[in-house]
N, C-alpha and C positions, 0 to 999 in steps of 0.2 A: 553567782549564787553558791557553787559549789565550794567557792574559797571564804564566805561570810560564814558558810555552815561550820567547815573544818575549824576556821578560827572559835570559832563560839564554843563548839565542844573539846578545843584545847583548853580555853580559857578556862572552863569548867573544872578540868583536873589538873591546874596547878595549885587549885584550891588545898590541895594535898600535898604540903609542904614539910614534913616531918623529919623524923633520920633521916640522913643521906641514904643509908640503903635499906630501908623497910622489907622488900623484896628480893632478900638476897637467896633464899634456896631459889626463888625462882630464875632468879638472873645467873646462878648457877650453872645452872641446868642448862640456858641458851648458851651459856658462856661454854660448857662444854659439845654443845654441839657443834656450834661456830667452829669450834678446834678440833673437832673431825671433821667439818666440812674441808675446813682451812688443808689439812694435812693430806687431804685424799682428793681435791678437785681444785682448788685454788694456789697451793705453795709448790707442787711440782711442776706445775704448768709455768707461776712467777721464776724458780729458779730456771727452766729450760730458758725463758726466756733473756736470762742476766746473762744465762752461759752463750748465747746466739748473737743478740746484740749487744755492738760497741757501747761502749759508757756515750759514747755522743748523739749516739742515736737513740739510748733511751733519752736520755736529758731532751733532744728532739721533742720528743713524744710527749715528756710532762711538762711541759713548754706550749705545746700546744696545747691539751686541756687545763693547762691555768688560764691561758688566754682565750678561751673558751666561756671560762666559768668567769671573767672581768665584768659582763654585762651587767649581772646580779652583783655582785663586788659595788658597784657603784648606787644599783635602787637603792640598796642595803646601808650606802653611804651615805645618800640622799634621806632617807627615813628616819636617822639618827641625827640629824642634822650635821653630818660631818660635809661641807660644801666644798670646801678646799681639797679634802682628801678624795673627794668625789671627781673633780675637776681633773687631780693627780692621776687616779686610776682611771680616768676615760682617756685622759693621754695614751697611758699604758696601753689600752685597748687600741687605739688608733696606730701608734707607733710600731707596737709587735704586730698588729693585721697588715701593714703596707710594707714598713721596711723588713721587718720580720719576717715577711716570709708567711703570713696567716697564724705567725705567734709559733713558728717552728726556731726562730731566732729570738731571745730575750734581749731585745737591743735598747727597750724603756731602761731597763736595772743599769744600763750601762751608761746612761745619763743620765742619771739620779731622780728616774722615778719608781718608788721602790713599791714592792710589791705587799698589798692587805690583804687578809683573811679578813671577811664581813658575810653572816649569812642572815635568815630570819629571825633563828635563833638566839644571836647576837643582837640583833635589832629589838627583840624581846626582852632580853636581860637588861641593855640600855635603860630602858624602859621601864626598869623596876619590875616585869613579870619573875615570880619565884620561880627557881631551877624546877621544885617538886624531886620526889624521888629520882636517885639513882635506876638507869633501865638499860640491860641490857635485852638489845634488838637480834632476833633471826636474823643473819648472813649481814644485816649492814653493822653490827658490833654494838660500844658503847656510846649513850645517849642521856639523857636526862627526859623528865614527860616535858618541859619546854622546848629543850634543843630536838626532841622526836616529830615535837607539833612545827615548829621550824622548819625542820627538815620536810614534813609533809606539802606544807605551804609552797614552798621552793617547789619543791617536784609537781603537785596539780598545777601550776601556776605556769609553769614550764611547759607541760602537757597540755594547758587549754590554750595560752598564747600561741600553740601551731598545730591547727588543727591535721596537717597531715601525718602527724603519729598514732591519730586514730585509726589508719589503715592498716593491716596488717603487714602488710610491706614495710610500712615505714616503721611501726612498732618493732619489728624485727633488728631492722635498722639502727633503732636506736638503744633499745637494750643491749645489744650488741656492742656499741659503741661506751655502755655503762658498766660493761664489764672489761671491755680493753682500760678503759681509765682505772677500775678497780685493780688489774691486774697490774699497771704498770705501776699504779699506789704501792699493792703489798712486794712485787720486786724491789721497790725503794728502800722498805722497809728490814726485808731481810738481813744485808752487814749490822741492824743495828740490834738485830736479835738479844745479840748476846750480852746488852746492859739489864734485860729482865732479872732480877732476881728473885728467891722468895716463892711467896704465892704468886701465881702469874692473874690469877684474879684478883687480886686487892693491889696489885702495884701497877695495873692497865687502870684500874677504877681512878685508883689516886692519880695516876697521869692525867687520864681525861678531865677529871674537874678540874687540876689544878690548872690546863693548858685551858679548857675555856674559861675558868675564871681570867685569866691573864688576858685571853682575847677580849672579852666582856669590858674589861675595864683597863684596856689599853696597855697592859703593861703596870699599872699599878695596883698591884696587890702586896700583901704583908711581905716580906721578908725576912721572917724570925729565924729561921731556919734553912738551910741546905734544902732543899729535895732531890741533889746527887744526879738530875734526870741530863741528859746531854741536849742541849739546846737541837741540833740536826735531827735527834729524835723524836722532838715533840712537835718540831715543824712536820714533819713527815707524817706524823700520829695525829 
């Protein structure tokens, strides 16, 4: 029920499909809070972290929460009617959970099952749902109103399927465990810092659509021009 409802009132406000950023003093606004949050509670804790662990031990770690997140990777295949690629990525899941090590070793990549980003979101675009405005979100960054209602779906969806996160123990548990994955994200991120240029809000905004357009439609989008962005960075991003 709780996931028929969310959808319904997503569906509602892509109705609102206008400029790309209609809301831009407001997404401003988050957008500079996020970078104080960023600068004071999240990027010094990421750098201790790069400065402490080996590079193989992070790789470790973001190895493990990709192989993590493969389950959904594949509904999301399954939804879009990608069957083959679905097949491809539950390998992936099977192969990094056994020989891998529980996906601490990326040993599918190494025999040529390669790795997809697929979320609701994407599932949505597929789908012909419009993006809707430009949103930028408190602490989880930039989004669109579909990739937000996405992003919601994934998360209730996640949270009803096991009920013992309703407990506060395991709640603790696991936000816990949503911030180590965030943290090991923005340590990724760091060396690539320094390709921002400009406004760091209008050249994050344009990253992000341009990277989920790309994802949305596989790889095929315009071409007219450069966008200069370093492919490792918008993996990352």
């Amino acid at each position: 029920m709780r996931f028929i409802l969310l959808l319904a009132a997503f569906c509602s406000f892509t109705a609102f499909a206008g400029e790309e950023d209609p809301w831009e003093d407001w997404n401003r606004g988050v957008f500079a809070f996020n970078e104080t949050l960023d600068q004071y509670a999240l990027k010094p804790v990421a750098q201790a972290y790069r400065n402490v662990a080996p590079l193989f031990v992070d790789d470790m770690v973001t190895n493990v929460f990709s192989n993590l997140g493969e389950p959904f990777v594949v509904i999301n295949d399954l939804a879009q009617g990608k069957f083959l690629q679905a097949l491809s990525d539950t390998g992936r899941f099977l192969v990094n959970s056994t020989v891998g090590l529980l996906g601490v070793f990326d040993v599918a990549s190494h025999i040529g099952l390669a790795k997809h980003s697929e979320d609701f979101g994407q599932t949505l675009g597929y789908w012909g749902v419009p993006s809707g405005p430009y949103l930028m979100l408190p602490v989880l960054g930039p989004s669109t109103i579909r990739d937000a209602g996405g992003f919601a779906v994934d998360t209730f969806v996640l949270l009803d399927a096991d009920p013992k996160v309703h407990t506060i123990e395991d709640s603790r548990a696991y936000y816990g465990t949503v911030y180590a994955q965030y943290l090991d994200v923005r340590a990724d991120l760091i060396p690539a810092e320094g390709i921002i240029s400009g406004d760091r809000y209008s050249f994050i905004r344009s990253l992000f659509l341009q990277r989920r357009e790309f994802l949305i439609n596989d790889g095929q989008i315009s071409t007219d021009s450069d966008d200069g962005f370093d492919d490792d960075f918008e993996d990352d991003f």
